[in-house]
mmCIF file as Biopython writes it, N, C-alpha, C and O atoms, coordinates in Angstrom:
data_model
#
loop_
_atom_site.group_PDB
_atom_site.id
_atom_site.type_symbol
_atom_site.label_atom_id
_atom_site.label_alt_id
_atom_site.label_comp_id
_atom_site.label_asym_id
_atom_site.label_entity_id
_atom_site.label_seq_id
_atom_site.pdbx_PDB_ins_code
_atom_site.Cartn_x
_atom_site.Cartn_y
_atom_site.Cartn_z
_atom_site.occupancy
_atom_site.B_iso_or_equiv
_atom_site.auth_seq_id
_atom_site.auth_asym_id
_atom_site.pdbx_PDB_model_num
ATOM 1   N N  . UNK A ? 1  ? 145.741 29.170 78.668  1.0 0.0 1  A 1 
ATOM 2   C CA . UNK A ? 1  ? 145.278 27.796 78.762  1.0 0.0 1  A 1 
ATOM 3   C C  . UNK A ? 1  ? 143.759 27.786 78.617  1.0 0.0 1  A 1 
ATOM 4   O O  . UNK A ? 1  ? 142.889 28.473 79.153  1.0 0.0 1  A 1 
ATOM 5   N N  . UNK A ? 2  ? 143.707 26.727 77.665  1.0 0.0 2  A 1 
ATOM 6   C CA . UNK A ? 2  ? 141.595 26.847 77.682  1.0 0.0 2  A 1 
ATOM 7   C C  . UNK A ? 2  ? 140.938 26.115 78.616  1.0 0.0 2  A 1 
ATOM 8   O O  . UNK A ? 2  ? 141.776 25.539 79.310  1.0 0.0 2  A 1 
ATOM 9   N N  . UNK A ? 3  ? 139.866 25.876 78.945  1.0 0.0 3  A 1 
ATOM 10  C CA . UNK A ? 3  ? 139.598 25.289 79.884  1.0 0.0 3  A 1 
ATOM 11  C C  . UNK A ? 3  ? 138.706 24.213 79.137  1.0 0.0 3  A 1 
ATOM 12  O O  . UNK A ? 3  ? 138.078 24.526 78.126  1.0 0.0 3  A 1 
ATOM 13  N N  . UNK A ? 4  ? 138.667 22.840 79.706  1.0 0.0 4  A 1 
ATOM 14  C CA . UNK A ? 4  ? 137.835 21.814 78.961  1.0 0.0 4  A 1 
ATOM 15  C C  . UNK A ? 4  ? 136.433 21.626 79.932  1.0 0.0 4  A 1 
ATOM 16  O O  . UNK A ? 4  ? 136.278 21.572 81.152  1.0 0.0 4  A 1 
ATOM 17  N N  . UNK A ? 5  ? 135.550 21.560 78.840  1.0 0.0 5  A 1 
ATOM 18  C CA . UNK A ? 5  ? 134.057 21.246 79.540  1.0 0.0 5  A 1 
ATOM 19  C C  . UNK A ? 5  ? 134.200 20.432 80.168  1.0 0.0 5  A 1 
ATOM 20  O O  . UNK A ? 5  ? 134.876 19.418 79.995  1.0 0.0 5  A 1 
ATOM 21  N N  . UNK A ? 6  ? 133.293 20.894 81.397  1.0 0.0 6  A 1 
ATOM 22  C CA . UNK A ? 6  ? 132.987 19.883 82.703  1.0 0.0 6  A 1 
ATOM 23  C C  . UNK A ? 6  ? 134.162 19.817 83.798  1.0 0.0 6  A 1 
ATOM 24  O O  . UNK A ? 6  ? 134.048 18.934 84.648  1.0 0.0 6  A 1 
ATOM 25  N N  . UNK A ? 7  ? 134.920 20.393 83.841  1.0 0.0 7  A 1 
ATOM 26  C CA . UNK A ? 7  ? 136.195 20.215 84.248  1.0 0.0 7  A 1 
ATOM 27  C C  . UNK A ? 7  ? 136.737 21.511 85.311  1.0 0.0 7  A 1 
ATOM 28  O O  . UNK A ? 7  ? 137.625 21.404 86.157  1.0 0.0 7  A 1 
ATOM 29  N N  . UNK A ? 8  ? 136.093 22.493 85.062  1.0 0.0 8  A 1 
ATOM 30  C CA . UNK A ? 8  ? 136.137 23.738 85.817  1.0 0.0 8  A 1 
ATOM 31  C C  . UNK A ? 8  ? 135.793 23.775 87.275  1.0 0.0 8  A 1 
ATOM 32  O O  . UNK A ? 8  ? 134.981 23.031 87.826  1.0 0.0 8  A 1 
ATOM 33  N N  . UNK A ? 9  ? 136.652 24.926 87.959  1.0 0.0 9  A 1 
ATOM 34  C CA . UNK A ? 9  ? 136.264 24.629 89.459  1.0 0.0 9  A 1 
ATOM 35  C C  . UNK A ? 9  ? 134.273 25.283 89.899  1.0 0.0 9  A 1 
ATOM 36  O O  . UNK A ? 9  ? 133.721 25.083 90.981  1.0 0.0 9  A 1 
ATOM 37  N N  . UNK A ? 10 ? 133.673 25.989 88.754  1.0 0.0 10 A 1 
ATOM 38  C CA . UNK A ? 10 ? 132.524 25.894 89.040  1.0 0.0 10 A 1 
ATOM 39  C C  . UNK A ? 10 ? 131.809 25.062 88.410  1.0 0.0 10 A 1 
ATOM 40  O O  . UNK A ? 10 ? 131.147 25.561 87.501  1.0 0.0 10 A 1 
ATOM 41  N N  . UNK A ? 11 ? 131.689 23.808 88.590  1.0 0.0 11 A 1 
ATOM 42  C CA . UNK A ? 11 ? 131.086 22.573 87.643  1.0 0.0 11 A 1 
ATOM 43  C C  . UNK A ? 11 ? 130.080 22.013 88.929  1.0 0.0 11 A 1 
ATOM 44  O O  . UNK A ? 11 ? 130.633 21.465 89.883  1.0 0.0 11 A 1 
ATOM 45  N N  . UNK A ? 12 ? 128.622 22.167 88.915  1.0 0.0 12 A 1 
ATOM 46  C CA . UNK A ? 12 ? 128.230 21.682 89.752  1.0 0.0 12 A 1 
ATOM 47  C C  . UNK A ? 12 ? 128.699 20.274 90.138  1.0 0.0 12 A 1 
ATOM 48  O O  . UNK A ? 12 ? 129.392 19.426 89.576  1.0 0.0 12 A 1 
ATOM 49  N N  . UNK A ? 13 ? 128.034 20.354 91.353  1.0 0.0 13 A 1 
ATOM 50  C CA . UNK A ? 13 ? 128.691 18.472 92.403  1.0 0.0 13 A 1 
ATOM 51  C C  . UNK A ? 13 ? 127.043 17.761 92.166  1.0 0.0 13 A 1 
ATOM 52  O O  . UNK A ? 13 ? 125.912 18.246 92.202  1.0 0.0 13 A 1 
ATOM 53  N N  . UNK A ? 14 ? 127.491 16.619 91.958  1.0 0.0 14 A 1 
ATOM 54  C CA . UNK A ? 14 ? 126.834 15.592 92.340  1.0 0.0 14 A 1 
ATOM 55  C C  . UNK A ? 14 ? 127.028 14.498 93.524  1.0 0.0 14 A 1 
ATOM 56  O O  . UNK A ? 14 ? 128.146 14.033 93.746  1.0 0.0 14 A 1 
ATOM 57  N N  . UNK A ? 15 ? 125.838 14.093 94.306  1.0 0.0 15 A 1 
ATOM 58  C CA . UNK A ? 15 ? 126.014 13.078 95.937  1.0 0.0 15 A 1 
ATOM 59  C C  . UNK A ? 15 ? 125.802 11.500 95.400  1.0 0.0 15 A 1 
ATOM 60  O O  . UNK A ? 15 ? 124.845 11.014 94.797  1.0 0.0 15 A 1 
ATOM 61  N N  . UNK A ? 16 ? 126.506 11.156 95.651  1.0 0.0 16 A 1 
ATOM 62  C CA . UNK A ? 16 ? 126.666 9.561  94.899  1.0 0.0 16 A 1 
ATOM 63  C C  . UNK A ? 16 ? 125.538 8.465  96.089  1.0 0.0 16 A 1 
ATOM 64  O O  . UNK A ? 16 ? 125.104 8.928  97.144  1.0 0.0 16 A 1 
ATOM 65  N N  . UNK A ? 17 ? 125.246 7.039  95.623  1.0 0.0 17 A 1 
ATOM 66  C CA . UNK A ? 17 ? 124.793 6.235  96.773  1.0 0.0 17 A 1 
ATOM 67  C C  . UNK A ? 17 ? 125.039 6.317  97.711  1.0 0.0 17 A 1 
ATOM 68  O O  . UNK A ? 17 ? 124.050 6.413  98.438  1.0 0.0 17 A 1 
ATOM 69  N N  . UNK A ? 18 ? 126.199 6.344  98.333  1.0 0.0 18 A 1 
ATOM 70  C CA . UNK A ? 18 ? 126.688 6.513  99.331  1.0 0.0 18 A 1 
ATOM 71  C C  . UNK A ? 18 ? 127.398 7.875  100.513 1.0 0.0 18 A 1 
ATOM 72  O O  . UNK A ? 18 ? 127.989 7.833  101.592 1.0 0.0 18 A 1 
ATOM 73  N N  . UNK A ? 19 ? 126.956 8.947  99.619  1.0 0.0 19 A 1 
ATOM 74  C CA . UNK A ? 19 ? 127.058 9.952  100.375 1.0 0.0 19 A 1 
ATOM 75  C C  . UNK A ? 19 ? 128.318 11.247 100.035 1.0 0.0 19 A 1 
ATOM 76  O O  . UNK A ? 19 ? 128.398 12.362 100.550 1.0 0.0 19 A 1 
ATOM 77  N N  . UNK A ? 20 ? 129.288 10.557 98.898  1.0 0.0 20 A 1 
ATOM 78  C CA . UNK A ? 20 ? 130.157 10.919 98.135  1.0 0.0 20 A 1 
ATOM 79  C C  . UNK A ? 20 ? 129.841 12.051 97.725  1.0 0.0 20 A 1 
ATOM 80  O O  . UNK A ? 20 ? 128.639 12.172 97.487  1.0 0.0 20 A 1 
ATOM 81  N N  . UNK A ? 21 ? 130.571 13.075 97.523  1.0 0.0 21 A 1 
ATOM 82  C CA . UNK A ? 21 ? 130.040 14.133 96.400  1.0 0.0 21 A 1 
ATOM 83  C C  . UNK A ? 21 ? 131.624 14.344 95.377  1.0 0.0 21 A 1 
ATOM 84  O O  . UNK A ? 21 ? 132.802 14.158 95.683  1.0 0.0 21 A 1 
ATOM 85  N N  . UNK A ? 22 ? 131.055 14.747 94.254  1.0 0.0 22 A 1 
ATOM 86  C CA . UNK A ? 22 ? 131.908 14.822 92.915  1.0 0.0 22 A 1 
ATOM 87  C C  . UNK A ? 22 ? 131.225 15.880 92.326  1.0 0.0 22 A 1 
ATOM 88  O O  . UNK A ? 22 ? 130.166 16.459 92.568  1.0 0.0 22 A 1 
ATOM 89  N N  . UNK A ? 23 ? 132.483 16.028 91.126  1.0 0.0 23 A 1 
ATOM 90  C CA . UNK A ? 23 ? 131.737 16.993 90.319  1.0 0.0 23 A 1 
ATOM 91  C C  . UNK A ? 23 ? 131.054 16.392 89.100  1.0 0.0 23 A 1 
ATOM 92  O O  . UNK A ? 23 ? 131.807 15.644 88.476  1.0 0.0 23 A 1 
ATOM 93  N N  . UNK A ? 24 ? 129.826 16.517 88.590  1.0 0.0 24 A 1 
ATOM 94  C CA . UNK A ? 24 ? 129.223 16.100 87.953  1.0 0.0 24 A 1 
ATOM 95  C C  . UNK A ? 24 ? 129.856 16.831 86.319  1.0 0.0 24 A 1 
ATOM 96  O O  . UNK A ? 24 ? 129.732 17.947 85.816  1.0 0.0 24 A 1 
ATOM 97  N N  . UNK A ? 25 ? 130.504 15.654 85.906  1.0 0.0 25 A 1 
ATOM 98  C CA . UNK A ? 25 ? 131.427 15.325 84.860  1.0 0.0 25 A 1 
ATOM 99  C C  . UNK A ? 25 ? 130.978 14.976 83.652  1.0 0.0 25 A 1 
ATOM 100 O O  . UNK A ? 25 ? 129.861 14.485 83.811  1.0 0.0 25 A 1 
ATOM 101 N N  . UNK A ? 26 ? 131.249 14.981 82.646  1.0 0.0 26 A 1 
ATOM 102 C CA . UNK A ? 26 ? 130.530 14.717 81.454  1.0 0.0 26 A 1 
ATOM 103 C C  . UNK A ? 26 ? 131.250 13.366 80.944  1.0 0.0 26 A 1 
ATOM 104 O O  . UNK A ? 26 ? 130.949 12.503 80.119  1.0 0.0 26 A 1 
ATOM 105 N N  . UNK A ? 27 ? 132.035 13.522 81.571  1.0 0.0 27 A 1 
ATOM 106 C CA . UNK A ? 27 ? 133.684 12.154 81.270  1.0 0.0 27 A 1 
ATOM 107 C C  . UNK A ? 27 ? 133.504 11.035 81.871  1.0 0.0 27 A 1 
ATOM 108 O O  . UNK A ? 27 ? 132.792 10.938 82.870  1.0 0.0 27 A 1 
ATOM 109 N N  . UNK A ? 28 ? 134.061 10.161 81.392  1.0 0.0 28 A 1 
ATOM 110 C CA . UNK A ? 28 ? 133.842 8.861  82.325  1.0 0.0 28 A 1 
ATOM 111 C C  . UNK A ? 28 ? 135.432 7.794  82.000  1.0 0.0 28 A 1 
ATOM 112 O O  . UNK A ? 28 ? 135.483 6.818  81.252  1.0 0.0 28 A 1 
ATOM 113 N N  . UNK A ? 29 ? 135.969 8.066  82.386  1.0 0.0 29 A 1 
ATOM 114 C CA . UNK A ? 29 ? 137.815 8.255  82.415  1.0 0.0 29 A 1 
ATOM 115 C C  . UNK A ? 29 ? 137.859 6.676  82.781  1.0 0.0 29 A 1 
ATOM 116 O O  . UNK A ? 29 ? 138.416 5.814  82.100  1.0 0.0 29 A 1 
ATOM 117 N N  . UNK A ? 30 ? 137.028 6.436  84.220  1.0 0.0 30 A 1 
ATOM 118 C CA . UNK A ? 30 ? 137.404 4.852  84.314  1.0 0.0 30 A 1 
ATOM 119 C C  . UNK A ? 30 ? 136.971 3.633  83.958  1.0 0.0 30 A 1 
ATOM 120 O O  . UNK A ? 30 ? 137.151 2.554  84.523  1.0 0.0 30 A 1 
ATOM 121 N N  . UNK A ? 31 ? 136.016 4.052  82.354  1.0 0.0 31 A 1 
ATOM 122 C CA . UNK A ? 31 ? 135.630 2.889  81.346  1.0 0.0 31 A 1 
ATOM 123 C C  . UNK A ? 31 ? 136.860 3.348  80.433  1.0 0.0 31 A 1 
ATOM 124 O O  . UNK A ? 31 ? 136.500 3.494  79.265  1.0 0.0 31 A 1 
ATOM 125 N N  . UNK A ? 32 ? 138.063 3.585  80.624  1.0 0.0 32 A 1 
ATOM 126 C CA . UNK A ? 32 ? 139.332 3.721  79.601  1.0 0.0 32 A 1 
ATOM 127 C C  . UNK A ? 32 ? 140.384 2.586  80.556  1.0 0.0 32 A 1 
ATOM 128 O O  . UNK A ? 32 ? 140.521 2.551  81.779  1.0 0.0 32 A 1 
ATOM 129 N N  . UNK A ? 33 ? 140.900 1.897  79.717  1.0 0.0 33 A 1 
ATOM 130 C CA . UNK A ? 33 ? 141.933 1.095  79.933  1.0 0.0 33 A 1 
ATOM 131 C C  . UNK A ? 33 ? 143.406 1.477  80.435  1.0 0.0 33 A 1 
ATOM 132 O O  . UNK A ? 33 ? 144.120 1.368  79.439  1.0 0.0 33 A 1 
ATOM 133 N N  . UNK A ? 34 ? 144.180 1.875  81.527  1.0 0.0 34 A 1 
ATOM 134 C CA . UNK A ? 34 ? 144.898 2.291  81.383  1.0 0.0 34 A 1 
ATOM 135 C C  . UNK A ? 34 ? 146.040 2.389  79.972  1.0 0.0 34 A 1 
ATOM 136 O O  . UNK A ? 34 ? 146.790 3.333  79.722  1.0 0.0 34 A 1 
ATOM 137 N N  . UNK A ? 35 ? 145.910 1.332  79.329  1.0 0.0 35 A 1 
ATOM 138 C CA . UNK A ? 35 ? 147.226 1.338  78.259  1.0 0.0 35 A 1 
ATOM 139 C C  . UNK A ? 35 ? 146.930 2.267  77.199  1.0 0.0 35 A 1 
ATOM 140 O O  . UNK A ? 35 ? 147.687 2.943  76.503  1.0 0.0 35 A 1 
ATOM 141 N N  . UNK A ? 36 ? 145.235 2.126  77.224  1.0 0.0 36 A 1 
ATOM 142 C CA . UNK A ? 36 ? 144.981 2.885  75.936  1.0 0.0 36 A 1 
ATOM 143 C C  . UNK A ? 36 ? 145.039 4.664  76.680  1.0 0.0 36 A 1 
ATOM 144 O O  . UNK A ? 36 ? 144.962 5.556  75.835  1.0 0.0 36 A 1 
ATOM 145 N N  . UNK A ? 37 ? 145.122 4.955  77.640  1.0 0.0 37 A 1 
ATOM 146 C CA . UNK A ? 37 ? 145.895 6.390  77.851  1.0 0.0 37 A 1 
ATOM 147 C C  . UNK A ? 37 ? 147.655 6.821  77.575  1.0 0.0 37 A 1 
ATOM 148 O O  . UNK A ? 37 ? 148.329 7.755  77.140  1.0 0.0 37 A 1 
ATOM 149 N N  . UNK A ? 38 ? 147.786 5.726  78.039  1.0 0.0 38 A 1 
ATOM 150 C CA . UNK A ? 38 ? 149.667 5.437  78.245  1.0 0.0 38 A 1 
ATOM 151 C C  . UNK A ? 38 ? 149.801 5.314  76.712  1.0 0.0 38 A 1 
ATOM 152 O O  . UNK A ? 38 ? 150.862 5.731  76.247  1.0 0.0 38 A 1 
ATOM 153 N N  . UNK A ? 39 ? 148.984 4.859  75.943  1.0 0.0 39 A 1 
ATOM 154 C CA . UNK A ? 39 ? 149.604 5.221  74.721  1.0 0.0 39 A 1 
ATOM 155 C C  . UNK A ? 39 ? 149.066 6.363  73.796  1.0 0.0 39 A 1 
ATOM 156 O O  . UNK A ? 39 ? 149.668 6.757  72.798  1.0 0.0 39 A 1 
ATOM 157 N N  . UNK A ? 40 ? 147.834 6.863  74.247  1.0 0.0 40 A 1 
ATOM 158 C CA . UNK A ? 40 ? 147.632 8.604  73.687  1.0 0.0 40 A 1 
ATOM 159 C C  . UNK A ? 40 ? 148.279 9.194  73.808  1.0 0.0 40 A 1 
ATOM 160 O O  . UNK A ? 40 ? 148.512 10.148 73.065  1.0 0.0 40 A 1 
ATOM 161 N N  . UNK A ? 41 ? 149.241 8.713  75.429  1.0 0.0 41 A 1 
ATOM 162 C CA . UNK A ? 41 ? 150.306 9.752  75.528  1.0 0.0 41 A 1 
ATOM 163 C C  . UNK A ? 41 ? 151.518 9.845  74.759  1.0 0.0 41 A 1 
ATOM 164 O O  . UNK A ? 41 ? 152.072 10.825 74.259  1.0 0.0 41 A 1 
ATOM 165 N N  . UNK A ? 42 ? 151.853 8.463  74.768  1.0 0.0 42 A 1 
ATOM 166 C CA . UNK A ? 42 ? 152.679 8.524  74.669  1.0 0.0 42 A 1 
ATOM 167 C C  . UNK A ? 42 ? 152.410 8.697  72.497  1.0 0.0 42 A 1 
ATOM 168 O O  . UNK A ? 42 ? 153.385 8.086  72.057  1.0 0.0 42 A 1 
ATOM 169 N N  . UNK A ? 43 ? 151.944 8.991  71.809  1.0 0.0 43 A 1 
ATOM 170 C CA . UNK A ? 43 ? 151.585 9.434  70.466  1.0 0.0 43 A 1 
ATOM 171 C C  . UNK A ? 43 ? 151.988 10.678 70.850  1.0 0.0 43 A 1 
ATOM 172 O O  . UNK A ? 43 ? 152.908 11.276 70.292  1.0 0.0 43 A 1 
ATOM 173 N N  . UNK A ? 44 ? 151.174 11.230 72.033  1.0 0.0 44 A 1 
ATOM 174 C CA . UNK A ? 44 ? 151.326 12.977 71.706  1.0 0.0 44 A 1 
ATOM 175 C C  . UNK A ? 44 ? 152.490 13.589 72.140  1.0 0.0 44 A 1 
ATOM 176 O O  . UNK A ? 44 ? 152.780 14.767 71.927  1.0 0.0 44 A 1 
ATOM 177 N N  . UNK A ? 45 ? 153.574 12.276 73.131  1.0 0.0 45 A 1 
ATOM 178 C CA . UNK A ? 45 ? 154.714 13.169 72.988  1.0 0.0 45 A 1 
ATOM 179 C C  . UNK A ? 45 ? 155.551 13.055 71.900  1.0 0.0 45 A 1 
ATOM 180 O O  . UNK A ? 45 ? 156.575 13.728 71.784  1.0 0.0 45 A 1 
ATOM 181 N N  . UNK A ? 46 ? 155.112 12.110 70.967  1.0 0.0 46 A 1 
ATOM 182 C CA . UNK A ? 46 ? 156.256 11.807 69.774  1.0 0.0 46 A 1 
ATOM 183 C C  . UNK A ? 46 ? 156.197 13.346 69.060  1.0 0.0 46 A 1 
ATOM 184 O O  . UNK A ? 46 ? 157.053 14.197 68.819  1.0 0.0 46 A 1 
ATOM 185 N N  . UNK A ? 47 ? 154.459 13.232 68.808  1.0 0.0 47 A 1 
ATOM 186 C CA . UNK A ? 47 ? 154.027 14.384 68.275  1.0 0.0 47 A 1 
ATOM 187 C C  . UNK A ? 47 ? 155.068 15.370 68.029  1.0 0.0 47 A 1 
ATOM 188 O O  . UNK A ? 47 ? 155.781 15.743 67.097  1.0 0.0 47 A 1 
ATOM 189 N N  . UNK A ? 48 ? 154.798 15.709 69.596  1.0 0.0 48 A 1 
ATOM 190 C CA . UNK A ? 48 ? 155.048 17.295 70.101  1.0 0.0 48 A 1 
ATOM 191 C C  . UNK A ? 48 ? 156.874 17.257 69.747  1.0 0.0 48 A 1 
ATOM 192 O O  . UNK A ? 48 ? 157.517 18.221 69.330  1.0 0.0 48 A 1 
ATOM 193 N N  . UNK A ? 49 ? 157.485 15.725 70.082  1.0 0.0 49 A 1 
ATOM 194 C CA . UNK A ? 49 ? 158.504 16.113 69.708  1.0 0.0 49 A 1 
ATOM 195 C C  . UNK A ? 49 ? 159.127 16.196 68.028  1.0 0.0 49 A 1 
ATOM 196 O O  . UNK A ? 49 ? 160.122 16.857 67.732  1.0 0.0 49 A 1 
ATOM 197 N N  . UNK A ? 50 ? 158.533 15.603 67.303  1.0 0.0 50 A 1 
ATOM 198 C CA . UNK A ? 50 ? 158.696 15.992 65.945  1.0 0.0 50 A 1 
ATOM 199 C C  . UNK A ? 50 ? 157.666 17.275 65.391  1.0 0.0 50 A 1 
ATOM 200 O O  . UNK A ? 50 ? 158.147 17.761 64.368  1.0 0.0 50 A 1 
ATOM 201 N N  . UNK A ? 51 ? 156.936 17.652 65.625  1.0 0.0 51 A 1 
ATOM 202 C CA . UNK A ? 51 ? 156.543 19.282 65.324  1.0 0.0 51 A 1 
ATOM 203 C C  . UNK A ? 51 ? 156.158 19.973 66.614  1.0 0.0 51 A 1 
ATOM 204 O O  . UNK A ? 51 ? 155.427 20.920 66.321  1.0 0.0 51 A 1 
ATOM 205 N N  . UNK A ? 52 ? 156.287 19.917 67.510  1.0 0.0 52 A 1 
ATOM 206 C CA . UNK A ? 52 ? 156.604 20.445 68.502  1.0 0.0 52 A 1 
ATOM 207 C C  . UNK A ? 52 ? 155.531 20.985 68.964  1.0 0.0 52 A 1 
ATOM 208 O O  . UNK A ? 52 ? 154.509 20.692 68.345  1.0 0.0 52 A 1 
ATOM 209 N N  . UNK A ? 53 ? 155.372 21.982 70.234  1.0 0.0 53 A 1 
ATOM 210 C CA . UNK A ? 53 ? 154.184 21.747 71.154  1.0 0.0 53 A 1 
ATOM 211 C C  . UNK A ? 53 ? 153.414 23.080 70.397  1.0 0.0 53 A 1 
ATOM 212 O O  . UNK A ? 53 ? 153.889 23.926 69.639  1.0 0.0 53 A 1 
ATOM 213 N N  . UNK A ? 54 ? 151.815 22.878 71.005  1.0 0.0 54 A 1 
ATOM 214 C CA . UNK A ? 54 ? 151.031 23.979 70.435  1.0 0.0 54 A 1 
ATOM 215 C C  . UNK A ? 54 ? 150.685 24.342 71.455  1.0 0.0 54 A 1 
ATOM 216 O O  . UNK A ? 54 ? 149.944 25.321 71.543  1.0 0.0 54 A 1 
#
């Protein structure tokens, strides 16, 4: 399995306004719409099921 940038368990943290800490991410996941994930997905399982998984 490869690992995707920013995403690793050594990814420095960042402390938010309020005292939060995260990992300082390169992603920003919750300017995405849920549907428009629900349907990447659902593309990549058609995908995978007509040529199958890589």
């Amino acid at each position: 399995m490869s690992m995707i940038l920013g995403v690793q368990p050594d990814v420095p943290t960042e402390t938010n306004e309020r005292g939060g800490k995260q990992s300082a991410t390169p992603y920003a996941f919750h300017f995405l719409p849920p549907n428009a994930i629900f349907a990447a997905a659902e593309v990549a399982k058609y995908g995978a099921e007509k040529y199958g998984e890589t």
